[in-house]
Each structure stands twice: as C-alpha cells, then as structure tokens.
C-alpha positions in Angstrom: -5.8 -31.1 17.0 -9.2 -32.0 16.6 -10.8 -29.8 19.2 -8.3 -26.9 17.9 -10.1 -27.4 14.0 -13.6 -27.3 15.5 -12.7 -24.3 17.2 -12.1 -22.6 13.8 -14.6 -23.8 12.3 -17.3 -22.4 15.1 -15.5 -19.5 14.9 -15.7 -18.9 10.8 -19.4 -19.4 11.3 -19.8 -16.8 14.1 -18.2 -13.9 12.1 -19.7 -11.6 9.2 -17.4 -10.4 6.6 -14.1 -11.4 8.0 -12.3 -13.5 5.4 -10.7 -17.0 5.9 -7.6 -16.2 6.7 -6.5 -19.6 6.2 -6.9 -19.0 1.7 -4.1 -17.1 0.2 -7.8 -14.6 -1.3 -5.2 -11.3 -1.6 -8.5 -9.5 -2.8 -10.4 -10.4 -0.1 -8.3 -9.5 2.8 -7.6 -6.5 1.2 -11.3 -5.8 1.0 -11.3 -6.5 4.8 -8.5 -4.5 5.7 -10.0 -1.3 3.8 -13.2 -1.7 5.4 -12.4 -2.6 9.0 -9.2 0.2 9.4 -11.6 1.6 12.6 -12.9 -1.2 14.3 -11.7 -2.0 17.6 -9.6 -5.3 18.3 -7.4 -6.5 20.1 -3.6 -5.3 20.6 -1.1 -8.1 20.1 1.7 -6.4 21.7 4.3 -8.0 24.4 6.2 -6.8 27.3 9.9 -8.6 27.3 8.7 -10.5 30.9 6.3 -11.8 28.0 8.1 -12.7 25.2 10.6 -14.7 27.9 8.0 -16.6 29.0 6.1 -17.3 25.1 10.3 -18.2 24.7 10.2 -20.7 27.2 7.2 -21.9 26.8 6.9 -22.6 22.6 11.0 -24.2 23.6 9.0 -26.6 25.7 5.9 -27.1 23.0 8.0 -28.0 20.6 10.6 -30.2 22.5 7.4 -32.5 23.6 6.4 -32.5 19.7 2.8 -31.2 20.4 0.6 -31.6 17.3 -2.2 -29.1 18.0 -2.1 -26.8 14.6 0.1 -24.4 16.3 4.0 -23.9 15.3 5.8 -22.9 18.1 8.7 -21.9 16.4 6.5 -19.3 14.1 4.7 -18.1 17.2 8.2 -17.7 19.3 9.4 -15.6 15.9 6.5 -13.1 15.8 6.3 -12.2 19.2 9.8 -12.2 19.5 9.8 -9.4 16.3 6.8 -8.1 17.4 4.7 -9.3 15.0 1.6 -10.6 16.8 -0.8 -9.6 14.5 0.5 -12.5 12.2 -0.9 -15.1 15.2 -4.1 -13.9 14.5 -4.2 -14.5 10.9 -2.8 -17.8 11.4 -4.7 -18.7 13.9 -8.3 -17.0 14.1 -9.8 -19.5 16.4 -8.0 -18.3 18.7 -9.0 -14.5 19.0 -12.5 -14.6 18.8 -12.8 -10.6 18.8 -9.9 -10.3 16.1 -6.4 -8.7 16.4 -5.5 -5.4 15.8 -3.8 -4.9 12.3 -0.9 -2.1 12.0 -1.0 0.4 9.7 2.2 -1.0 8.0 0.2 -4.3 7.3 -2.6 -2.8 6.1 -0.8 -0.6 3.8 1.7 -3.6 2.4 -1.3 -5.5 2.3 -3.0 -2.8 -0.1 0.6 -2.1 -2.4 0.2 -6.7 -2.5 -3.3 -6.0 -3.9 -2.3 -3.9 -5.9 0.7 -5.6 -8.0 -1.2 -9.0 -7.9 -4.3 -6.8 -10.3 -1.6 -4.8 -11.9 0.8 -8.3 -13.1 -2.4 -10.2 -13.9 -3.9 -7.3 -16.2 -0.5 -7.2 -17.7 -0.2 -11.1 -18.1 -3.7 -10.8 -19.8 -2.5 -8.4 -22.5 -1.5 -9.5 -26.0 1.3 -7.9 -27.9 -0.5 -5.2 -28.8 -1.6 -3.8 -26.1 1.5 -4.0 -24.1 3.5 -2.3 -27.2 0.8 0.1 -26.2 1.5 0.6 -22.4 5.1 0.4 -23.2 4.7 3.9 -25.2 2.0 5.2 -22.3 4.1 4.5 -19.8 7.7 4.6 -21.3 9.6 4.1 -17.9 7.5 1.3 -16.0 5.3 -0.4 -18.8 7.8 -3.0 -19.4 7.1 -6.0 -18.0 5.8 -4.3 -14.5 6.5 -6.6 -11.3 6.3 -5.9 -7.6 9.9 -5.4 -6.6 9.4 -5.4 -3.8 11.0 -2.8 -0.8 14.3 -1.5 0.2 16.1 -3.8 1.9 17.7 -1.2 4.3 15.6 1.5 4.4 12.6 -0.4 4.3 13.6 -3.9 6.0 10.3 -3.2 8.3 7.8 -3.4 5.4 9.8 -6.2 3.2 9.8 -7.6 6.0 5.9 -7.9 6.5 6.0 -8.9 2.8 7.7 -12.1 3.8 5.3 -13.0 6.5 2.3 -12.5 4.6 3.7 -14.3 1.5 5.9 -16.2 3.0 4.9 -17.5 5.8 0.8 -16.9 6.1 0.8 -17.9 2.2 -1.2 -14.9 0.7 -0.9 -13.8 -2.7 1.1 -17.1 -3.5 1.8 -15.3 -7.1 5.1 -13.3 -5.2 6.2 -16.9 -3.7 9.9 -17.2 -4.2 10.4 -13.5 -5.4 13.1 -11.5 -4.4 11.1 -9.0 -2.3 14.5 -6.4 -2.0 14.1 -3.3 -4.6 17.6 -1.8 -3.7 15.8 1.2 -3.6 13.1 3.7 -1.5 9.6 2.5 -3.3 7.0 3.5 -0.1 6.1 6.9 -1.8 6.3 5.7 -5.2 3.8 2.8 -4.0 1.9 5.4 -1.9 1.2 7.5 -5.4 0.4 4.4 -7.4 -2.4 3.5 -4.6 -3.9 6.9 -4.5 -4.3 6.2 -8.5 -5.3 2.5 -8.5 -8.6 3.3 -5.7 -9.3 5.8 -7.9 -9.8 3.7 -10.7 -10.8 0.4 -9.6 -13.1 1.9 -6.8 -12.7 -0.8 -4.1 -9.0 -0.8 -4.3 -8.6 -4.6 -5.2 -10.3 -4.6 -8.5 -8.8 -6.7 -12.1 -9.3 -6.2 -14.9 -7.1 -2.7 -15.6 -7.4 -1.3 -19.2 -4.4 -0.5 -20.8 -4.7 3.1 -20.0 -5.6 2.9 -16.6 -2.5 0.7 -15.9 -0.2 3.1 -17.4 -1.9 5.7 -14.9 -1.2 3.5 -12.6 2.6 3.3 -13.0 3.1 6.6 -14.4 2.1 7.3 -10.8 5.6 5.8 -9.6 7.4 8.7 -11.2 8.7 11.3 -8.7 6.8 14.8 -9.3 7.8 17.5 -9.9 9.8 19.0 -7.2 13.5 19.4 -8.2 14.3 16.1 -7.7 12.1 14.6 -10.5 13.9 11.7 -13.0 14.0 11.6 -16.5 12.4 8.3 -18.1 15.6 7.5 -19.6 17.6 7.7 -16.1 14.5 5.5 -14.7 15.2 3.0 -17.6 19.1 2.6 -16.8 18.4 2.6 -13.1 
C-alpha cells in the first residue's frame, strides 16, 4: 500500500496540468478534458481472452484480501463494461502516460460542468432574481437541476454519470440523484453547451448572471423545425 501511495505521489509531481484525479474539482477536470481532447494516450480497451483473465485474476485479489489501494471488484466491473478509462482516473499512478478518454466522457463530463455552474448560480440567486429567470426562461427557469439522461435511450451516458459521480466521486453535488430523465436530453444538453462556452469562455466558469442562465436553458428548447414544443407543453411534461 505504501509503495502503491508513493507511486502516485511521484507521479502527481512529474505531470503538468493534469488534475488530481483523486478530488471530486468538476471544474478542473473539465478544464483538462477541453484542453487535452488531441493528445495522444493510451487505449484502455480489452480483448474477451482479457477481460477472462482481469476476471480471474481481481476473483483471486480479492479472495486473498489484498490491501494495495486497488478494488478488484471496481476494476473487474470496468473492464468487464468496457470502461477502462475509469482505471486511470482512479488510479493515475499507474499509467504514467495517461489513458485515453472517450468522447462520451468527455462530453458528460462537460454537460456535469455545466449543471454544477448552472445549480450553484441559481442557489446563489435571491427571490428576485429567480422571479426574474422564471419570466426569462418561462419553461426551465424553475428550480433548474441536472436530470440527468434517458434511461433507455441513453443508458450509455447515465451510465458514465454514475461512474464519475458515483463511483470516482466527482461533482459530489449530484451524489444520490436520480440520474434517469425519462426522456432524450443529449441534444438539448448539446445546445445548452454550445451556449454556456460561449458565455463563460472556458466552459466551466460560475458565476452566471441572470440573463446568461436563462440563455443557457432557453437553449434546451427544441428549434424550430416542426417538431418544436410549446412552454406550456414543456411545463406539463
């Protein structure tokens, strides 16, 4: 255990600009994530001979009750749903050139940022200025909170949700949230993002006004295109 903590530590020292991935800082890892989308690293990927054998061998880890900062059961369940780039955020000793983020992570990991500025602005306001955004933003100025992602149609990304929040502990302020929106958000979230860089320049930014928030979710409206809802409908739904 010991020799497994100094390894980290060495390896936080030898890095520039990669955050700890050990501290639930959602800004900073979204910072990283924005600026690092072209680097090279490495693929966590496995072949099924692989995963058998990671199988076998975390089954053996943790029938011996090896204490070396590594959960075998957590390590069996990512490779096993290919999910290897959550090793190397839990453990970043270990991959000394980094691991390879998907674009689904990178992209939850962006919609995380988001919410977490969007609910602390609104958490900030006093009853003023949320009667305010409630009137500039009539369909999702009302209380706003990350709902999360369809549960069907969208099981892949709510399901990254629950290993970053869940499991990794980032953005601690969705622990314990039901992360299932009953309904297709990606696009809407997609729209808000495109709105929120815009406006916060760096992506991760607090401190929203009360106009740029409703920007912000006004942005989660459908557009124009036949198929575009009425506030009121959005209000029932």
């Amino acid at each position: 255990m010991a020799a497994f903590v100094r390894s980290n530590i060495a390896f936080r020292e030898r890095i520039s600009g990669r955050p700890d991935w050990n501290l639930p800082d959602g800004r900073t890892i979204c910072r990283y994530l924005r600026q690092n989308k072209n680097k090279d690293e490495v693929e966590m990927e496995f072949s099924n001979q692989q995963k058998l054998i990671v199988t076998l061998l975390t089954d053996i880890h943790a029938r011996l009750g090896i204490d070396n900062g590594i959960d075998p059961l957590f390590v069996q369940r990512m490779v096993r749903d290919d999910h290897g780039w959550a090793l190397g955020w839990a453990y970043p000793g270990l991959f000394g050139d980094g691991v390879e983020v998907p674009e689904a992570v990178t992209f939850v990991a962006e919609v995380l940022g988001m919410w977490e500025a969007i609910e602390e602005a609104y958490a900030g306001f006093d009853r003023v200025r949320r009667e305010q955004l409630a009137r500039l933003a009539p369909a999702f100025g009302r209380d706003p909170r990350f709902r999360g992602f369809d549960g069907n149609h969208e099981a892949d990304l709510r399901g990254i949700v629950q290993i970053l929040v869940d499991d990794l502990g980032r953005w601690p302020i969705f622990k314990g949230r039901d992360t299932d929106s009953h309904r297709i958000l990606a696009d809407s979230y997609r729209r808000m993002l495109e709105v929120y860089e815009r406006l916060s320049g760096a992506g991760c930014a607090s401190g929203l006004s009360v106009e740029a928030l409703a920007e912000i979710l006004n942005a989660e409206i459908i557009p124009k295109s036949g198929m575009e809802l009425d506030a009121d409908v959005l209000l029932r739904a």
